[in-house]
VMD Tcl script that builds the backbone (N, CA, C; Angstrom):
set m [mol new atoms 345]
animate dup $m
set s [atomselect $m all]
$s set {name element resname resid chain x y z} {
  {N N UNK 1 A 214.733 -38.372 -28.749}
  {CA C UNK 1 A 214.148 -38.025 -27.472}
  {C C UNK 1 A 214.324 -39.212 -26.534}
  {N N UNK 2 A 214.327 -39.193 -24.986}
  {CA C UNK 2 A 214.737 -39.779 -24.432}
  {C C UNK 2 A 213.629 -40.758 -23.623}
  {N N UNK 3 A 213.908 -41.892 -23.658}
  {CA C UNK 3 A 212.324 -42.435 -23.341}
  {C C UNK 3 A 212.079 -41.890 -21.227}
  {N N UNK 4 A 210.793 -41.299 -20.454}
  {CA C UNK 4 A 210.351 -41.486 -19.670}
  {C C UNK 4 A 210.435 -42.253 -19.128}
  {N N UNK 5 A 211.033 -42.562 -18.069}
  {CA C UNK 5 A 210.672 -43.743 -17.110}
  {C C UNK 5 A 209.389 -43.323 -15.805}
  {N N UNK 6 A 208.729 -44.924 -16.141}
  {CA C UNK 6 A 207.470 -44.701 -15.523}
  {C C UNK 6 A 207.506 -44.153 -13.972}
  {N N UNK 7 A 208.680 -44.750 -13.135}
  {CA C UNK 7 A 208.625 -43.701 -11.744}
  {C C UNK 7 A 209.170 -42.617 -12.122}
  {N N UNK 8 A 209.553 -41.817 -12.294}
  {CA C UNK 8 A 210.365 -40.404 -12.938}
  {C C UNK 8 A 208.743 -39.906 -13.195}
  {N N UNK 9 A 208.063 -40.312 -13.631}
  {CA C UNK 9 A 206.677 -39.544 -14.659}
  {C C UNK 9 A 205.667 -39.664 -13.315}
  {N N UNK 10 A 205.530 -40.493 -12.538}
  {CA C UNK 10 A 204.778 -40.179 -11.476}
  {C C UNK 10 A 204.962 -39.934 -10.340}
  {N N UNK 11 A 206.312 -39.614 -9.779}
  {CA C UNK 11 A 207.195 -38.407 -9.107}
  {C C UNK 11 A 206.359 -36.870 -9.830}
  {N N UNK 12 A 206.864 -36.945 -10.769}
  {CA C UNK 12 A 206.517 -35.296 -11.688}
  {C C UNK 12 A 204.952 -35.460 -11.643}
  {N N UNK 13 A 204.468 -36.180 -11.859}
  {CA C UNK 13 A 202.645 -36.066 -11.642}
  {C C UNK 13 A 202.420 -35.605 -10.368}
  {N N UNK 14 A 203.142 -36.490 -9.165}
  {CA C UNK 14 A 202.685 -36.185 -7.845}
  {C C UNK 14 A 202.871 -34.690 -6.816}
  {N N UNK 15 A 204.184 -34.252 -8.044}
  {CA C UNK 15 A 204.575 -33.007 -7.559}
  {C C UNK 15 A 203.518 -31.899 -8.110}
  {N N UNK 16 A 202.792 -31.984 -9.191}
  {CA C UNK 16 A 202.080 -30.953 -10.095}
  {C C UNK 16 A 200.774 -31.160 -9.283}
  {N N UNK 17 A 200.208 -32.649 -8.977}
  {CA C UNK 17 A 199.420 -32.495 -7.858}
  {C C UNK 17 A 199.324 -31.666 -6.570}
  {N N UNK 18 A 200.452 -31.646 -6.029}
  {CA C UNK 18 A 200.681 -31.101 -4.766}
  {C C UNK 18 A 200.755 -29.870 -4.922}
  {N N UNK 19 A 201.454 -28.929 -6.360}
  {CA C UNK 19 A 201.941 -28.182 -6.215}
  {C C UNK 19 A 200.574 -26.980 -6.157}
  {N N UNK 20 A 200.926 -26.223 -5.621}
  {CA C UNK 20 A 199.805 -24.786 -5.859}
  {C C UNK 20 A 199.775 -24.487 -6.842}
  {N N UNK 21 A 200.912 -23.954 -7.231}
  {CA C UNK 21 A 201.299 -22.922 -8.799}
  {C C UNK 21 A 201.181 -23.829 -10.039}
  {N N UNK 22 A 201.290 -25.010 -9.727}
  {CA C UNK 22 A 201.298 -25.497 -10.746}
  {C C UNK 22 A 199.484 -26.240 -11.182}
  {N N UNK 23 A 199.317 -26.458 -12.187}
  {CA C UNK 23 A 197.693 -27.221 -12.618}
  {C C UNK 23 A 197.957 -28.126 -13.701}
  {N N UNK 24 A 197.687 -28.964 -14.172}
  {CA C UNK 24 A 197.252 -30.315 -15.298}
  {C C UNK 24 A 195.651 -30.165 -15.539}
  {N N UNK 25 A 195.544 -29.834 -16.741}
  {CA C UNK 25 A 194.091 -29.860 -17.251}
  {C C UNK 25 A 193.558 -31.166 -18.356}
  {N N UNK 26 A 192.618 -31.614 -17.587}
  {CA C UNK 26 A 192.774 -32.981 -19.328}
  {C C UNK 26 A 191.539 -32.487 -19.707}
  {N N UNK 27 A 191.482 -32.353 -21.081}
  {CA C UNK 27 A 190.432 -32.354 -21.869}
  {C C UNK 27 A 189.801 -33.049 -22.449}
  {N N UNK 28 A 188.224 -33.243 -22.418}
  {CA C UNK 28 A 187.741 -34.542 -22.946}
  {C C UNK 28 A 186.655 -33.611 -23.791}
  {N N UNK 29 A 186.166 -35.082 -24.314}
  {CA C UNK 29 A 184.899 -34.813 -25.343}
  {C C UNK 29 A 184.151 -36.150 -24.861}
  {N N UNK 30 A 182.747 -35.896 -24.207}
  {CA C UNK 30 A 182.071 -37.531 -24.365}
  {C C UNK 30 A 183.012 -38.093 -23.153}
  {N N UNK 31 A 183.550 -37.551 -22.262}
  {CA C UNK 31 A 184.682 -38.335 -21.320}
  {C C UNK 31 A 185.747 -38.825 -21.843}
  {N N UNK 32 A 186.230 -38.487 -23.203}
  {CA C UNK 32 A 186.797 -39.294 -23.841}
  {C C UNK 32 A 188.502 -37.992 -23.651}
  {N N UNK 33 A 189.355 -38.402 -23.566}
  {CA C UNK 33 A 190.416 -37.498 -23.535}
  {C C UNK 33 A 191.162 -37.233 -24.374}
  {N N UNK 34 A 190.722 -35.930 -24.879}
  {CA C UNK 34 A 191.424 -35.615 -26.250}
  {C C UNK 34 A 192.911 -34.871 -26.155}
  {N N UNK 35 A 192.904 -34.383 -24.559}
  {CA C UNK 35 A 194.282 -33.854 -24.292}
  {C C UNK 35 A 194.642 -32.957 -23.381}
  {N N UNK 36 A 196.185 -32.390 -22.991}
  {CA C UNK 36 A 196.528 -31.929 -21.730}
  {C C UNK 36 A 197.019 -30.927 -21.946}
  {N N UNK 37 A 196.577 -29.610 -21.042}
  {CA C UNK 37 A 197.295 -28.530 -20.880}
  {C C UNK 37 A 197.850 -28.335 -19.318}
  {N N UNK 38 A 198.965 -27.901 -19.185}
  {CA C UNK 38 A 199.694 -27.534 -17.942}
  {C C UNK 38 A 199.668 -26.458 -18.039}
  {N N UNK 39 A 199.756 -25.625 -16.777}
  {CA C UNK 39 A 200.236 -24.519 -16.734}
  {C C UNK 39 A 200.797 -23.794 -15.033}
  {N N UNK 40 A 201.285 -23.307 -15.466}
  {CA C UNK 40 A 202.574 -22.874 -13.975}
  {C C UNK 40 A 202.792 -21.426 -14.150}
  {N N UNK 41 A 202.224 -20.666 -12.844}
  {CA C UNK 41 A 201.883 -19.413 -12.177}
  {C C UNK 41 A 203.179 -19.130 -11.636}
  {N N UNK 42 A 203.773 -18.002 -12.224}
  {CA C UNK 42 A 205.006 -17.471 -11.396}
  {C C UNK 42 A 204.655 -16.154 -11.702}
  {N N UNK 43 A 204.679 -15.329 -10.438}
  {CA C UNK 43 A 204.677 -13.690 -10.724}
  {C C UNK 43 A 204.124 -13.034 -11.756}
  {N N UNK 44 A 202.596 -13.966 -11.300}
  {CA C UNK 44 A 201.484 -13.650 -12.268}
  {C C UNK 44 A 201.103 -14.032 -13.708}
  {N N UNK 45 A 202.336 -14.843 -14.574}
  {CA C UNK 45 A 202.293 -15.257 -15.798}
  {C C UNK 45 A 202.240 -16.446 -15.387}
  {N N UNK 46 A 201.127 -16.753 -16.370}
  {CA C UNK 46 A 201.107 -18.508 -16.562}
  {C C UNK 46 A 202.003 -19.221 -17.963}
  {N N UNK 47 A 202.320 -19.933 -17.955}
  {CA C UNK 47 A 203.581 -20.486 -18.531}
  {C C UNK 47 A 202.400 -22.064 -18.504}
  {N N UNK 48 A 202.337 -21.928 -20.174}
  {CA C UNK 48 A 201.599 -23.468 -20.655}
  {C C UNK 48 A 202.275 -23.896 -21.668}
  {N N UNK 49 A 202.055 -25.069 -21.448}
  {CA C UNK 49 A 202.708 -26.163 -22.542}
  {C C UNK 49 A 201.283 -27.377 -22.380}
  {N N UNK 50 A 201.265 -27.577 -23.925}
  {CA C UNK 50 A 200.216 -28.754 -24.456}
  {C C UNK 50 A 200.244 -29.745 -25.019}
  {N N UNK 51 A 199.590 -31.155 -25.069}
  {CA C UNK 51 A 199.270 -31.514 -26.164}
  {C C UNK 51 A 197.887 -32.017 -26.433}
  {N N UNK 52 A 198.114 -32.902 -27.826}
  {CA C UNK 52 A 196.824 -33.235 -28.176}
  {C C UNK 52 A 197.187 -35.173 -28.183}
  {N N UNK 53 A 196.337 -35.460 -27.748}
  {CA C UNK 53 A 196.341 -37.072 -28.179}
  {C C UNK 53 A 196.108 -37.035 -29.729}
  {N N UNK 54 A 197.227 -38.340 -29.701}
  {CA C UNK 54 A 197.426 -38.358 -31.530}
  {C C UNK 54 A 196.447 -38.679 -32.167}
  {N N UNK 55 A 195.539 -38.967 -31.881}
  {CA C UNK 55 A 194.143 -39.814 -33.093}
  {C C UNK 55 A 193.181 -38.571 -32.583}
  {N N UNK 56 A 193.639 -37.686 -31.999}
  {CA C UNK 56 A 192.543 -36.146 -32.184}
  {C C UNK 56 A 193.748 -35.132 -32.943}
  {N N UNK 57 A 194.440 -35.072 -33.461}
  {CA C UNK 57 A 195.540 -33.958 -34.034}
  {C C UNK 57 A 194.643 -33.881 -35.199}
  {N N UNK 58 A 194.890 -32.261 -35.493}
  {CA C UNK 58 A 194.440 -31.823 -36.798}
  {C C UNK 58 A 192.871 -31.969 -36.983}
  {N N UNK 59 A 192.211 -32.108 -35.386}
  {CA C UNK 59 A 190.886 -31.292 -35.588}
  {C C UNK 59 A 190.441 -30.034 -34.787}
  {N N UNK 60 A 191.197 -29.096 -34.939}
  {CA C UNK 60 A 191.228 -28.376 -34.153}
  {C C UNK 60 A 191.040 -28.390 -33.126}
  {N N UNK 61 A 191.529 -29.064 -31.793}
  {CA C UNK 61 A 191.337 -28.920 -30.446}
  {C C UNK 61 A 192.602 -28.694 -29.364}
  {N N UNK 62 A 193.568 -28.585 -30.254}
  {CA C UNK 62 A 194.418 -27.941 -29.689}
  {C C UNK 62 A 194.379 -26.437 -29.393}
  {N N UNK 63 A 193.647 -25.337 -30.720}
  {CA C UNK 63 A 193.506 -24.031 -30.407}
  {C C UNK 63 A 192.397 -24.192 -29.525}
  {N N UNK 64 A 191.304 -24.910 -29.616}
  {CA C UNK 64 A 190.427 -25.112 -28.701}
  {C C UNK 64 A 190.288 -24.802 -26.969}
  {N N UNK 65 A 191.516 -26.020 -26.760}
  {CA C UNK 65 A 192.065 -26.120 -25.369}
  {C C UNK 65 A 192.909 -25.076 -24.770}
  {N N UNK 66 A 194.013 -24.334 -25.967}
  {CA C UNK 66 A 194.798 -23.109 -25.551}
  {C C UNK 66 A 194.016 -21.966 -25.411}
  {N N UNK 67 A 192.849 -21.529 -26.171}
  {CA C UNK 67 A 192.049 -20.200 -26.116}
  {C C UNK 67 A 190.968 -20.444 -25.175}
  {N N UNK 68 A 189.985 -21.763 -24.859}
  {CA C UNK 68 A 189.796 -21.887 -23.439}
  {C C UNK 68 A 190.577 -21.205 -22.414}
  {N N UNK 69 A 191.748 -21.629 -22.252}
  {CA C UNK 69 A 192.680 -21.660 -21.186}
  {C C UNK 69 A 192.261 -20.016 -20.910}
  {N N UNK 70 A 193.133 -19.918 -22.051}
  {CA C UNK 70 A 193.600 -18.397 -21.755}
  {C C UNK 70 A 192.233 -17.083 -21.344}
  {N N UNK 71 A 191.158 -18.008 -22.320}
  {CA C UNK 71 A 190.044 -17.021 -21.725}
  {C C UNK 71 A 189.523 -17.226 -20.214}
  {N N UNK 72 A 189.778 -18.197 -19.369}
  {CA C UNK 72 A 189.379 -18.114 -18.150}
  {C C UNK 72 A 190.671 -17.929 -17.229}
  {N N UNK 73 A 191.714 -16.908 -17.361}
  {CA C UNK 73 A 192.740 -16.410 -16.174}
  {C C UNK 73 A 193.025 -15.358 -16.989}
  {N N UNK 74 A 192.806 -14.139 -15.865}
  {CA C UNK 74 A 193.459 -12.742 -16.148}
  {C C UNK 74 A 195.033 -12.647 -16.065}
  {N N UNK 75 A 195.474 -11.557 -16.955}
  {CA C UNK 75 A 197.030 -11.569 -16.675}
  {C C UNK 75 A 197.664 -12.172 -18.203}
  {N N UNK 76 A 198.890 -12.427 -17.758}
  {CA C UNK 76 A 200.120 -13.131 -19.267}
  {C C UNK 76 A 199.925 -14.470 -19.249}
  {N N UNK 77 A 199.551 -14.872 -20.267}
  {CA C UNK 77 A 199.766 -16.305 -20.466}
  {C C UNK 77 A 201.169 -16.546 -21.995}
  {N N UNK 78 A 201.777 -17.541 -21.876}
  {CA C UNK 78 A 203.173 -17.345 -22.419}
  {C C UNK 78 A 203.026 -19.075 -22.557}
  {N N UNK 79 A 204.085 -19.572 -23.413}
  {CA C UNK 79 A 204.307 -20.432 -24.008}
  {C C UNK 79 A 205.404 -20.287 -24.464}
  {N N UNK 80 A 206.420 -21.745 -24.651}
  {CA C UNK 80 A 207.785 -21.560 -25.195}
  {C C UNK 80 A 207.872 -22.808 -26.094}
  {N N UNK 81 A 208.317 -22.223 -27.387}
  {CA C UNK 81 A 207.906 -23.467 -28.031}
  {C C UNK 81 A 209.385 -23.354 -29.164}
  {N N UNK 82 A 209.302 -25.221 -29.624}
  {CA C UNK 82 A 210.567 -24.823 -30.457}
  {C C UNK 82 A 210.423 -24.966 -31.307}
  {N N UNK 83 A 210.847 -24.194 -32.341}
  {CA C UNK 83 A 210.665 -23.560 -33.834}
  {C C UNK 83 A 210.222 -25.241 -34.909}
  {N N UNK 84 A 210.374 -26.169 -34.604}
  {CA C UNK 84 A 210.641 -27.277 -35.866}
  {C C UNK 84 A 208.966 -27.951 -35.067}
  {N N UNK 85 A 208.883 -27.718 -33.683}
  {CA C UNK 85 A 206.972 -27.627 -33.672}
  {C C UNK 85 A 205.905 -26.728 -34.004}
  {N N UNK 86 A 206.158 -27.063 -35.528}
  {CA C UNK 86 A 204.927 -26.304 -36.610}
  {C C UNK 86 A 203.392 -26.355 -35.715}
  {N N UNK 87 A 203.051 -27.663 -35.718}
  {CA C UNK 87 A 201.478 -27.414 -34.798}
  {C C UNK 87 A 201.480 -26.904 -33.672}
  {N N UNK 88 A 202.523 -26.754 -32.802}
  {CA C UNK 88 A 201.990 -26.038 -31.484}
  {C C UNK 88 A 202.361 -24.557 -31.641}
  {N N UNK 89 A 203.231 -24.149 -33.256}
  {CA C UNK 89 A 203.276 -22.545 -33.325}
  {C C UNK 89 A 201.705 -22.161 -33.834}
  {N N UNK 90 A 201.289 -23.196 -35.236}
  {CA C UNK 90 A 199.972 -22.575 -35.655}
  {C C UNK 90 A 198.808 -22.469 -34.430}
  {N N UNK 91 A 198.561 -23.469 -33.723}
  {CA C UNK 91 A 197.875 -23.564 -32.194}
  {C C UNK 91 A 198.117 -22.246 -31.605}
  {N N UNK 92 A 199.221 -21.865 -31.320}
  {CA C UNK 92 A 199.695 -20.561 -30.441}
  {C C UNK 92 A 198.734 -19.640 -31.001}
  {N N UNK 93 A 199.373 -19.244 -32.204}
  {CA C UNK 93 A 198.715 -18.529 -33.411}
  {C C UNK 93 A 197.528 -18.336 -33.207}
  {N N UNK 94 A 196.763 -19.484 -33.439}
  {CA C UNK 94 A 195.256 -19.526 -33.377}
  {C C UNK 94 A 194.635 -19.194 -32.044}
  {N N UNK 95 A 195.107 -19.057 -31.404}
  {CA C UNK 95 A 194.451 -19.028 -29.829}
  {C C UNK 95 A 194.557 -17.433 -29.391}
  {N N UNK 96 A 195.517 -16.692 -30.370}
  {CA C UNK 96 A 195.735 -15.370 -30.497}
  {C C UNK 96 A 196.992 -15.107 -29.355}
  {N N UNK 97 A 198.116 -15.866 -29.651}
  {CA C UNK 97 A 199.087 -15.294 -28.615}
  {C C UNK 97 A 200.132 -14.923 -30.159}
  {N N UNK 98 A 200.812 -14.104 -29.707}
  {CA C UNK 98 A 202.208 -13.244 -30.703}
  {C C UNK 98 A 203.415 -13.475 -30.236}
  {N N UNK 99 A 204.312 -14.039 -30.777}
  {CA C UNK 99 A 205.638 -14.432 -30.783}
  {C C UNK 99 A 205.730 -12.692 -30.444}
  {N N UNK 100 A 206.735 -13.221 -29.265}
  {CA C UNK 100 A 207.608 -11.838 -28.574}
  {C C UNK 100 A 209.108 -11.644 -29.137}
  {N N UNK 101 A 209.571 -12.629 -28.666}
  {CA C UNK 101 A 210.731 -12.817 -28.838}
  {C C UNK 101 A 211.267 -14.579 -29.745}
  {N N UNK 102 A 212.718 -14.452 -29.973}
  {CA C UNK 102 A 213.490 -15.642 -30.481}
  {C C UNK 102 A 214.602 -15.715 -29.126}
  {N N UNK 103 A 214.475 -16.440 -28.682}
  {CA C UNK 103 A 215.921 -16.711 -27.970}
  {C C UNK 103 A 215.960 -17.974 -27.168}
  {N N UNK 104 A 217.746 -18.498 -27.168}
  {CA C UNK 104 A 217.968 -19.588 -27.013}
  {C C UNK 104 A 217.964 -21.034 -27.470}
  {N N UNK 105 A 217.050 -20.991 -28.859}
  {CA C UNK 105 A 216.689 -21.460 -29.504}
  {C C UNK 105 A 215.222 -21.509 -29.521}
  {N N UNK 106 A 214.052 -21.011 -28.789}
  {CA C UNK 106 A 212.783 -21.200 -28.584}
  {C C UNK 106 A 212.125 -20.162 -29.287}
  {N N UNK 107 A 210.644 -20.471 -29.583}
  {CA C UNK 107 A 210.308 -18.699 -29.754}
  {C C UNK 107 A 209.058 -18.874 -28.755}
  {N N UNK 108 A 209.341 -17.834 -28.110}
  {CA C UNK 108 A 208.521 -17.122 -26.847}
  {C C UNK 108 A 207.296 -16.662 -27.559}
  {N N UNK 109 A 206.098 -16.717 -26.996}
  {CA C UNK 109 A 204.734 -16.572 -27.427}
  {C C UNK 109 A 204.206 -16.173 -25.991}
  {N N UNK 110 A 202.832 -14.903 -26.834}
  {CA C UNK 110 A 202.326 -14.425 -25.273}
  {C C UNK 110 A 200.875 -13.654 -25.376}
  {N N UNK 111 A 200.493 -13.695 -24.725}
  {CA C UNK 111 A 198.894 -12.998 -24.511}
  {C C UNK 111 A 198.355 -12.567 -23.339}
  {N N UNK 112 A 198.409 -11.473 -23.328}
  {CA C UNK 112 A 197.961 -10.583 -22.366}
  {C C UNK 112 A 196.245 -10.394 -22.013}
  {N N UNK 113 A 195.794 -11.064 -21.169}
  {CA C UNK 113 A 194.052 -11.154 -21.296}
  {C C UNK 113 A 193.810 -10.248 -20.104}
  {N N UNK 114 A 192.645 -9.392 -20.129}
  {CA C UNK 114 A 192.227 -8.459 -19.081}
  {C C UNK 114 A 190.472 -9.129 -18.976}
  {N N UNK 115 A 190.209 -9.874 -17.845}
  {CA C UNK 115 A 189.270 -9.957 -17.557}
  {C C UNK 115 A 187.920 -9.327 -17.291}
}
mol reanalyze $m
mol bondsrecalc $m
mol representation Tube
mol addrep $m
């Protein structure tokens, strides 16, 4: 993987700030930040990607933060994740979204919530 460079990463912060469609959620415990969900509104589906800070992995707060999510916005929430990330498929899993599809190499995950 390719290392981030620190202006490149707060360009992309400043744009997710600005942006409408787009949101950054940090999650804490105690103020303490256990981790980040994004998510980006296009033609009604939200499209999230997560993680967990490493010294909170594997206490459940990753399904935590994804089934939050998804329980407070009506509509598709979707995720694209790639097959050799075991924890963010079981996470998916757990938060109750269902692999739709395989393609491109990703597998597409999705949940349909009616408010």
């Amino acid at each position: 993987m390719d290392k981030i460079h620190e202006n490149n990463h707060i360009v992309w912060l400043k744009n997710i700030i600005r942006s409408s469609s787009r949101k950054l959620f940090i999650a804490q415990i105690d103020n303490h930040p256990i981790g980040v969900l994004r998510s980006e509104l296009e033609d009604n589906i939200h499209e999230i990607s997560w993680t967990v800070a490493p010294e909170e992995r594997g206490k459940g707060w990753g399904k935590k933060i994804v089934a939050e999510f998804i329980a407070s916005v009506p509509g598709v929430v979707c995720a694209n994740i790639k097959p050799e990330n075991v924890a963010s498929i079981v996470i998916a899993v757990k938060a109750g979204m269902e692999l739709i599809k395989k393609e491109n190499g990703m597998l597409h995950f999705q949940k349909c919530n009616s408010l």
